[in-house]
C-alpha positions as CSV (number, residue, x, y, z in Angstrom):
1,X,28.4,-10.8,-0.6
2,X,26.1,-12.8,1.4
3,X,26.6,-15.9,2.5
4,X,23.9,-18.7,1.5
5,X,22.7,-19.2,5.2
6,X,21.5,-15.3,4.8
7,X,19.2,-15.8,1.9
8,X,17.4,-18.0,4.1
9,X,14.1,-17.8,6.5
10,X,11.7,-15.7,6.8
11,X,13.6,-13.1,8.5
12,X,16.2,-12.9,7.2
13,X,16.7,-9.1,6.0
14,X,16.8,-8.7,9.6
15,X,20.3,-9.6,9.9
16,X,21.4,-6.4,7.8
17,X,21.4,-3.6,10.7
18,X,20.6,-0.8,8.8
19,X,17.2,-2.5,8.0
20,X,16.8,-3.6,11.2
21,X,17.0,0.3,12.3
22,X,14.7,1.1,9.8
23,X,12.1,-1.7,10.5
24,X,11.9,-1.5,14.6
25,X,11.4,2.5,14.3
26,X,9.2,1.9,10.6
27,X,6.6,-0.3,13.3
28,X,6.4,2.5,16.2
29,X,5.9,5.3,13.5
30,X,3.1,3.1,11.5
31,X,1.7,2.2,15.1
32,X,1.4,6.3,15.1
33,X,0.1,6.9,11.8
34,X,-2.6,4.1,11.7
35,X,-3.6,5.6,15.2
36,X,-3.9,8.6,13.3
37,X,-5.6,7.2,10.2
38,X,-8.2,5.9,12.6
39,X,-8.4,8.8,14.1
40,X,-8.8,11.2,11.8
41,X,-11.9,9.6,10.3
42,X,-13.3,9.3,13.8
43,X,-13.2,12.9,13.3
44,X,-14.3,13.8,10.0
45,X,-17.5,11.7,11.0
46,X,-17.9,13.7,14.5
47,X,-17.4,17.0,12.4
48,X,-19.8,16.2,9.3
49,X,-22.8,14.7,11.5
50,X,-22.0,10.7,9.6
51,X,-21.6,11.8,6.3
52,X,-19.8,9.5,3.9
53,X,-18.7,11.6,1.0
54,X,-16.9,13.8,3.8
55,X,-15.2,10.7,4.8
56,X,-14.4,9.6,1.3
57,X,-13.0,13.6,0.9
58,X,-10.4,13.3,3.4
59,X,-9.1,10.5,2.3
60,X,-9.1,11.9,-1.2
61,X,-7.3,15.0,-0.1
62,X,-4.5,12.8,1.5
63,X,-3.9,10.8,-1.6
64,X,-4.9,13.5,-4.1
65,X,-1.3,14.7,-4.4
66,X,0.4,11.5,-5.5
67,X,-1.1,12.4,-9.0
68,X,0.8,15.4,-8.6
69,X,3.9,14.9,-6.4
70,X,4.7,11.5,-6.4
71,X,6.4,11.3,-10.4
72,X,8.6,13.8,-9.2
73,X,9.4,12.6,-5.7
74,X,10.8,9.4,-7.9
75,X,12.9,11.6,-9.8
76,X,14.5,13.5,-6.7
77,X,15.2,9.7,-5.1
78,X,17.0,8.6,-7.8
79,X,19.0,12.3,-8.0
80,X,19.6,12.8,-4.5
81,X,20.5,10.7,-1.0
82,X,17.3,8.7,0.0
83,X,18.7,9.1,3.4
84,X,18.3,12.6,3.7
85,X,15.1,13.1,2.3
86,X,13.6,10.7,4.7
87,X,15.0,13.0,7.1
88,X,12.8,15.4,5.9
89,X,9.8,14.0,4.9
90,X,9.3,12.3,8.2
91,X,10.3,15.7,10.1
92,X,7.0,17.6,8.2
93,X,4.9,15.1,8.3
94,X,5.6,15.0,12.3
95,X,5.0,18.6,12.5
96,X,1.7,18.1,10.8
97,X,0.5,15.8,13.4
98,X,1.2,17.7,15.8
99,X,-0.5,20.9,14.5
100,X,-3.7,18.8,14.0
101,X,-3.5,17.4,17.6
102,X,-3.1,20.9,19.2
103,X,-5.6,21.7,16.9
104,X,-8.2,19.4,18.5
105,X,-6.9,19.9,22.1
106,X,-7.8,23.5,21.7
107,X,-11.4,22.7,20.5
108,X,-10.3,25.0,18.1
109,X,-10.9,22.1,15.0
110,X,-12.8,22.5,12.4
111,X,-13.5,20.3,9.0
112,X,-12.0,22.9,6.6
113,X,-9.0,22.8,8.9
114,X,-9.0,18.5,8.4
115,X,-9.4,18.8,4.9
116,X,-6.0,21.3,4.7
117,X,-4.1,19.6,7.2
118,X,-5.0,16.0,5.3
119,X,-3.9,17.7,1.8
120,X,-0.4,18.7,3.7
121,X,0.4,15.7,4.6
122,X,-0.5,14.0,1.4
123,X,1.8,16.5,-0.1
124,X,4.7,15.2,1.7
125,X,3.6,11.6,1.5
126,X,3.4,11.9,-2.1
127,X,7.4,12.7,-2.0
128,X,8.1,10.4,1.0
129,X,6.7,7.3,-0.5
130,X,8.5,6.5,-3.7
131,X,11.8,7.5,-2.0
132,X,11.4,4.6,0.9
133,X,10.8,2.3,-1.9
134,X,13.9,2.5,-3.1
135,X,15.4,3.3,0.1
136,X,14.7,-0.1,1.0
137,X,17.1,-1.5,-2.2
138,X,20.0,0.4,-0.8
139,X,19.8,-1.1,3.0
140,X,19.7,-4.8,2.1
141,X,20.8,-5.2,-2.0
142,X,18.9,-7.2,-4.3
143,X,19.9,-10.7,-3.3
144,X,17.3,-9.7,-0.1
145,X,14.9,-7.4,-1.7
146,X,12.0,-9.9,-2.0
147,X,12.3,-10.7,1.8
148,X,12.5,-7.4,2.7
149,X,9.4,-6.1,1.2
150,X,7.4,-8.2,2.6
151,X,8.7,-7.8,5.6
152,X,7.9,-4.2,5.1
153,X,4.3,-5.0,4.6
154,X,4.2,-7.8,7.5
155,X,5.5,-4.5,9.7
156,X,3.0,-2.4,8.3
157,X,0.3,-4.9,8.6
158,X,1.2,-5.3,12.4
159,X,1.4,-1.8,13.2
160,X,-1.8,-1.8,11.3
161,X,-2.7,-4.6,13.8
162,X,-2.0,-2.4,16.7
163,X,-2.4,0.8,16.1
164,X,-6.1,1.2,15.0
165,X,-6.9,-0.7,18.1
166,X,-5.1,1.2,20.8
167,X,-6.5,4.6,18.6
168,X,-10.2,3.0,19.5
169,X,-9.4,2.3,23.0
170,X,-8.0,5.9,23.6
171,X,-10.5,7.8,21.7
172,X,-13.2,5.6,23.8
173,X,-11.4,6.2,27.0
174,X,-11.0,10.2,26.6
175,X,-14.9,10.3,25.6
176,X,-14.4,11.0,21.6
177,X,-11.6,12.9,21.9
178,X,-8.9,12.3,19.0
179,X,-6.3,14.8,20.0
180,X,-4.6,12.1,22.0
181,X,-4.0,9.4,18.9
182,X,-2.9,12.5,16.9
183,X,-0.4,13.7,19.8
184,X,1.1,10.0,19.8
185,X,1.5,9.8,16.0
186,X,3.7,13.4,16.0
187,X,6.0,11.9,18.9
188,X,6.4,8.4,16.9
189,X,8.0,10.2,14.0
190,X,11.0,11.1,16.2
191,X,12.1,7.5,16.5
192,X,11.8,7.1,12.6
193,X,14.5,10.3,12.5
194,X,16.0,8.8,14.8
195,X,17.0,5.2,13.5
196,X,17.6,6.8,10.2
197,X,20.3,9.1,11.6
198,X,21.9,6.0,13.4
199,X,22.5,4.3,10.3
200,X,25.9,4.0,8.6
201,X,26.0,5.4,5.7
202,X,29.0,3.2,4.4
203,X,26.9,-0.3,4.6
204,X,24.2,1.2,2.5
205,X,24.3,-0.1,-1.0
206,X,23.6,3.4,-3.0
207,X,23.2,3.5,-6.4
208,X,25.0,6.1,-8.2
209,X,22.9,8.7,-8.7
210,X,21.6,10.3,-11.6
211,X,23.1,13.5,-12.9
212,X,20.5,16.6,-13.4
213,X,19.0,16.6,-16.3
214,X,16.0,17.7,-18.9
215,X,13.5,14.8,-19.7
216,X,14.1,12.2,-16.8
217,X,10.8,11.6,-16.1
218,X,9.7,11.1,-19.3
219,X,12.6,8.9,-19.6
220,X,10.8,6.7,-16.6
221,X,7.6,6.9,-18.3
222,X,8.7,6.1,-21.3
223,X,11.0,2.7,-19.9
224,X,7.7,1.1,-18.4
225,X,5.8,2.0,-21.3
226,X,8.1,-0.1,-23.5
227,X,7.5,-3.1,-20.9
228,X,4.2,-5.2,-21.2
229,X,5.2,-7.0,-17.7
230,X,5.1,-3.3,-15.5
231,X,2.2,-2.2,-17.7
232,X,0.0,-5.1,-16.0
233,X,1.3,-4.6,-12.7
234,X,0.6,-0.5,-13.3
235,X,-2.8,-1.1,-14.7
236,X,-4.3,-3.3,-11.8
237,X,-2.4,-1.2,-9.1
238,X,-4.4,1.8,-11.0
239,X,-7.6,-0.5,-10.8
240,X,-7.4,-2.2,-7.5
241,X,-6.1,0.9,-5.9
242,X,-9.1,3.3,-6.9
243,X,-11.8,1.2,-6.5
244,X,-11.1,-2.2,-3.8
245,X,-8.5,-0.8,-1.4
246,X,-10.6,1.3,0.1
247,X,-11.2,0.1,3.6
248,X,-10.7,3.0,5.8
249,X,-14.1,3.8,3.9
250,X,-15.9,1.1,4.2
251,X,-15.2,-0.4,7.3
252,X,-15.4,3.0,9.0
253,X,-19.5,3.4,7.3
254,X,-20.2,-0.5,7.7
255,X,-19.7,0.1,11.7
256,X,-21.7,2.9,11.7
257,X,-24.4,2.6,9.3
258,X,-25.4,-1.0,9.5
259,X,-24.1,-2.5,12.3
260,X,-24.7,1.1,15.0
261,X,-21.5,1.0,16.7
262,X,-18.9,3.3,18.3
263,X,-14.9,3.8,17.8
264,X,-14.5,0.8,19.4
265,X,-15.6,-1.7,17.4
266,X,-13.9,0.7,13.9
267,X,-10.9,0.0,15.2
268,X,-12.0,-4.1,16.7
269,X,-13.1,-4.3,12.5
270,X,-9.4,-2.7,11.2
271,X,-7.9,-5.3,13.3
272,X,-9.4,-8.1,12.0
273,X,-8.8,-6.7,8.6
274,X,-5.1,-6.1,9.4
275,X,-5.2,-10.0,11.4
276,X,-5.3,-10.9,7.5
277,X,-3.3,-8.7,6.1
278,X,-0.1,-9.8,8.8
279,X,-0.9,-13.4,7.6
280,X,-0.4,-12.9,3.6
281,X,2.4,-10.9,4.8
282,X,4.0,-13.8,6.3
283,X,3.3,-15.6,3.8
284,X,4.5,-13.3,1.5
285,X,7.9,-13.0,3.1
286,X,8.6,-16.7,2.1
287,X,9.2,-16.0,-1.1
288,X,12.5,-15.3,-2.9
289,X,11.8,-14.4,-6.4
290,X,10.4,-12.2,-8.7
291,X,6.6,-13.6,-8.7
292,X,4.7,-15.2,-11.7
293,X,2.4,-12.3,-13.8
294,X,-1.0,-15.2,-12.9
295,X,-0.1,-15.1,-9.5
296,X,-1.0,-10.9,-9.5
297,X,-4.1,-12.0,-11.9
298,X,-5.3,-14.6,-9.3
299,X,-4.7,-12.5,-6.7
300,X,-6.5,-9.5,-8.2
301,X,-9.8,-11.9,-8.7
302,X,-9.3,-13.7,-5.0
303,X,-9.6,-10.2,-3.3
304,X,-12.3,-9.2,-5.2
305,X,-14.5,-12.1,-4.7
306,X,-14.2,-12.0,-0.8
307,X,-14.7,-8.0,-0.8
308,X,-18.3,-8.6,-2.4
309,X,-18.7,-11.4,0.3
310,X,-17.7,-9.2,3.0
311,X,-20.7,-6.5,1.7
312,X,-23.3,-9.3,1.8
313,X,-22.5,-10.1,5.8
314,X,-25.6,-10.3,7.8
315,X,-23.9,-9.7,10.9
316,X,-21.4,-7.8,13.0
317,X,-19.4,-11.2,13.6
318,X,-19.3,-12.7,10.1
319,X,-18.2,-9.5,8.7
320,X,-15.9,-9.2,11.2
321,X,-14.7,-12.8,10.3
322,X,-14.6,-12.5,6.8
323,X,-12.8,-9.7,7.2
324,X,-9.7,-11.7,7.7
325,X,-8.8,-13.8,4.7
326,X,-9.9,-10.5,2.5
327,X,-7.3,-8.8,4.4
328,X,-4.8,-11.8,3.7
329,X,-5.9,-11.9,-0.1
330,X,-5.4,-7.9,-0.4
331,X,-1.7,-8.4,0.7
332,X,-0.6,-11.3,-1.4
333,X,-1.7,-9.3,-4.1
334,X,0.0,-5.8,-2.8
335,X,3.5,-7.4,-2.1
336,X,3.3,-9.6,-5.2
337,X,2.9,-6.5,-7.4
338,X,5.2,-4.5,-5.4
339,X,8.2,-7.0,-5.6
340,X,7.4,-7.7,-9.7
341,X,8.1,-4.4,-9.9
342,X,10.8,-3.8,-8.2
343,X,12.7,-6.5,-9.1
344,X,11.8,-5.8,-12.8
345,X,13.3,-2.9,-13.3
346,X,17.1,-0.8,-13.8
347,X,18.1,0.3,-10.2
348,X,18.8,3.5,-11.8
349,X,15.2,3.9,-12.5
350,X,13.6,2.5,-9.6
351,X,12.8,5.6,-7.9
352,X,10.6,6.9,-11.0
353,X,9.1,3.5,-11.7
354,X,8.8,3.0,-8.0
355,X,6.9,6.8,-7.7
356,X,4.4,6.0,-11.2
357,X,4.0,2.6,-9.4
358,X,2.5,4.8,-5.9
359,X,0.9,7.1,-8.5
360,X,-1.0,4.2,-10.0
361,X,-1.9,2.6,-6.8
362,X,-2.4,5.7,-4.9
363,X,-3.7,8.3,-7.1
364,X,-6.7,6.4,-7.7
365,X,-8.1,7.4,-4.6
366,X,-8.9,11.0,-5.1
367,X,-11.4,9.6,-7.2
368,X,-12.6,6.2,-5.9
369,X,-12.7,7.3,-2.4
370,X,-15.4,9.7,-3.0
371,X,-17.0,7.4,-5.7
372,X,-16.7,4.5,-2.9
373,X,-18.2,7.0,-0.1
374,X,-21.1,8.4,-2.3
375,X,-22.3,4.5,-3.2
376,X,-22.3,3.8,0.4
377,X,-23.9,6.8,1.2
378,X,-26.7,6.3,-1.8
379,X,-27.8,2.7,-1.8
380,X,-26.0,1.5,1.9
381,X,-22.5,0.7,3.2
382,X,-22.4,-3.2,2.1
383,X,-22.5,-1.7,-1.9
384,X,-19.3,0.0,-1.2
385,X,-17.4,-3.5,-0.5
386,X,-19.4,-4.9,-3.5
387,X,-18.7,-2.3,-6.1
388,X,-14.7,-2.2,-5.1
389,X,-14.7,-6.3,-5.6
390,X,-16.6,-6.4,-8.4
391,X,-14.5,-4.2,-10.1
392,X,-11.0,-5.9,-8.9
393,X,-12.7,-9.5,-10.5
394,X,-13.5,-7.3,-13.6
395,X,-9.7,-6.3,-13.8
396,X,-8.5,-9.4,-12.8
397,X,-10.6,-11.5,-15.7
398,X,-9.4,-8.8,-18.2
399,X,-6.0,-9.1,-17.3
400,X,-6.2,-12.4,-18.0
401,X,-7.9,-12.6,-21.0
402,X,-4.6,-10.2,-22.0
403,X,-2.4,-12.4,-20.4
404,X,-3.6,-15.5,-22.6
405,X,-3.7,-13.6,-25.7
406,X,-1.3,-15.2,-28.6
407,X,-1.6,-18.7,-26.8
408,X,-2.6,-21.6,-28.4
409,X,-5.4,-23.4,-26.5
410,X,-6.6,-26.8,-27.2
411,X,-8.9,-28.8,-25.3
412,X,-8.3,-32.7,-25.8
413,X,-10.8,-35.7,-24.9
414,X,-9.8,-39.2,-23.5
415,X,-11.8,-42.5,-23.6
416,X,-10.3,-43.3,-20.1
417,X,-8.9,-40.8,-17.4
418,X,-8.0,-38.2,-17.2
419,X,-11.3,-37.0,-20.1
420,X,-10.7,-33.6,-20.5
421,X,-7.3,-32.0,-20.7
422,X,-6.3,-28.5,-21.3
423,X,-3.1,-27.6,-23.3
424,X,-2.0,-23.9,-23.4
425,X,1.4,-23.3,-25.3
426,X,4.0,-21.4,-23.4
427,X,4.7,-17.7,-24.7
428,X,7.6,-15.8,-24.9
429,X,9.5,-14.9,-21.6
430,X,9.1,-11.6,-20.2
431,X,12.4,-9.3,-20.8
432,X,14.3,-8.5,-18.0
433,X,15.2,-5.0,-16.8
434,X,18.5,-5.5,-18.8
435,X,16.7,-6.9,-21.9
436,X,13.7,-4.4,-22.2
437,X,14.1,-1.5,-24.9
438,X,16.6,1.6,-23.0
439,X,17.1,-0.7,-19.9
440,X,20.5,-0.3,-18.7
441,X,21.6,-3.1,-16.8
442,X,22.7,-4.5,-14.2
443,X,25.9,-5.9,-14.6
């Protein structure tokens, strides 16, 4: 049990050395794969001669087999060690970097062969992701679940800090060659292996796992449909994950297209996005509990309003600037609805809800990315930020429009101060995991 100086600060998961394994070797692999993200799209422009919808293909192709993959990936992490898989996972998906930077060091690389490799590693992403999610329960408990989210987040935001940056100076430096950002992300996976290999398995706090069995993932599907709380939280992760998170787009064609620039200043602009991303996950990582349902809404409708600002920058600078609170927004609201539903829902479930969660933030982007990409391309880069922020305000005003139905709303005036008040009655609480219809508990 922990002790009540432990649920404390910031940092806290930290103190748990199985997370601190996974978290020091979680920011050198990230470093690798945002260098390879980076990249990767460097490439796909080189290849395609600046075309968006090729760029917006990739990225489709990489996320494309969430929709696929990912529902059953949830049901394999809550039948089997979460350990072990990782083992796995991260061993192919190490491989695959290094095929596509041998690939590239050959001359040998073509665009078909970026599109396959991209669709590969999707493949094993799609399983990979949904079982760190609830790998992350098992190394620090629930008491420390909250904190260690966002930490997650503030590690992936600073590797996101990092690594797109040092893939621009490298690619720069060997004259527009990639192979070396690709090389660097396939030795990064080995420390991942590594750290999970170290761990001790007897300071892990496993759920028992579920038996084998016909109908377990409808039996996932079928728990979140009967809660309205994860129905919000999946619908404007479906939203805001097809249509506004979309920045390796949209930076990548706002360097090129309007503002003429090289790798350099692609990765200068993912830095300053990721700048704002590490603040809201700091400030993220303050919080303890499960977060309110308006704070996702507000959220939602923050993002979107400073991605349509961000399309109407004259400049390199100002976008560059403005770049960083939309950044910060785009967290808040990705931890927020992360930790809602995590902490929402039966730990012998959370690897399915946790995998339809990725599917709805994730598998969005086979279709939005190439939506996203053919806007650009069609009427100009800015109209890619402003369509993706327009629709997130769109979801975020609908959800809460849902949010306030049932309520009773009066508005009351005063002869003196204060003239105007509003009065909206308090609804029902939202069921816990333990109340909801078929949740199990967790006592």
């Amino acid at each position: 049990m922990s002790r009540p100086s432990d649920r404390s600060g910031s940092f806290r998961s930290l103190r748990v050395r199985n997370y601190r394994f996974y978290a020091a070797s979680n920011l050198v692999s990230l470093t690798g794969t945002w260098m390879q993200r980076i990249g990767q799209d460097w490439l796909v422009l080189q290849l395609s001669g600046d075309n968006g919808v090729a760029l917006g293909v990739v990225t489709a192709l990489q996320f494309a087999p969430t929709l696929v993959l990912s529902l059953y990936g949830g049901v394999l992490a809550d039948r089997y060690p979460k350990r072990r898989m990782l083992v796995a996972t991260q061993t192919l998906m190490g491989l695959l970097a290094l095929l596509l930077g041998v690939l590239v060091a050959s001359d040998g690389i073509e665009l078909w062969h970026v599109f396959v490799l991209a669709g590969a590693l999707g493949s094993v992403s799609a399983v990979d992701a949904p079982v760190r999610q609830a790998f992350v329960a098992e190394l620090v408990g629930p008491d420390l679940l909250v904190n260690a989210v966002s930490l997650n987040s503030t590690i992936f935001n600073g590797a996101r800090l990092v690594g797109p940056a040092v893939a621009g100076l490298l690619i720069g430096a060997a004259s527009g060659d990639t192979a070396p950002a690709f090389l660097v992300n396939a030795a990064s996976f080995a420390v991942t292996i590594g750290a999970l290999l170290a761990m001790r398995p007897g300071e892990l706090h496993a759920t028992a796992p579920v038996a084998r069995g016909r109908g377990q993932l409808r039996e996932g599907l079928a728990y979140v449909w009967s809660r309205p709380d994860l129905r919000l939280a999946m619908g404007l992760a479906l939203v805001l994950g097809t249509f506004t998170f979309n920045s390796q787009v949209t930076i990548a064609l706002m360097a090129r297209e309007v503002y003429g620039l090289g790798a350099e200043a692609f990765g200068l602009l993912t830095t300053c996005f990721a700048v704002g991303s590490l603040s809201g996950a700091f400030l993220s990582a303050r919080r303890s509990a499960r977060p309110l349902q308006r704070f996702l809404v507000l959220a939602a409708i923050a993002f979107g309003l400073l991605s349509i600002a961000c399309g109407l920058m004259p400049t390199f600078w100002s976008f560059a600037v403005l770049l960083v609170p939309t950044g910060a927004a785009g967290l808040l609201f990705a931890v927020a609805n992360n930790s809602f539903v995590q902490l929402g829902v039966d730990p012998q479930l959370r690897g399915r809800v946790m995998a339809l969660y990725f599917t709805c933030f994730l598998g969005g982007t086979p279709l939005g990315a190439p939506l996203i990409g053919w806007i650009s391309e069609r009427f100009g880069a800015p109209w890619g930020f402003v369509t993706g922020g327009a629709v997130a305000v769109l979801a975020g005003t609908a959800a809460a429009v849902w949010l306030s139905r049932g309520r009773r709303v009066r508005l009351e005036a005063h002869v003196v101060p204060p003239r105007l008040q509003l009065h909206v009655a308090p609804r029902a609480p939202v069921p816990t995991a333990a109340e909801a219809p078929g949740g199990r508990g967790t006592g």
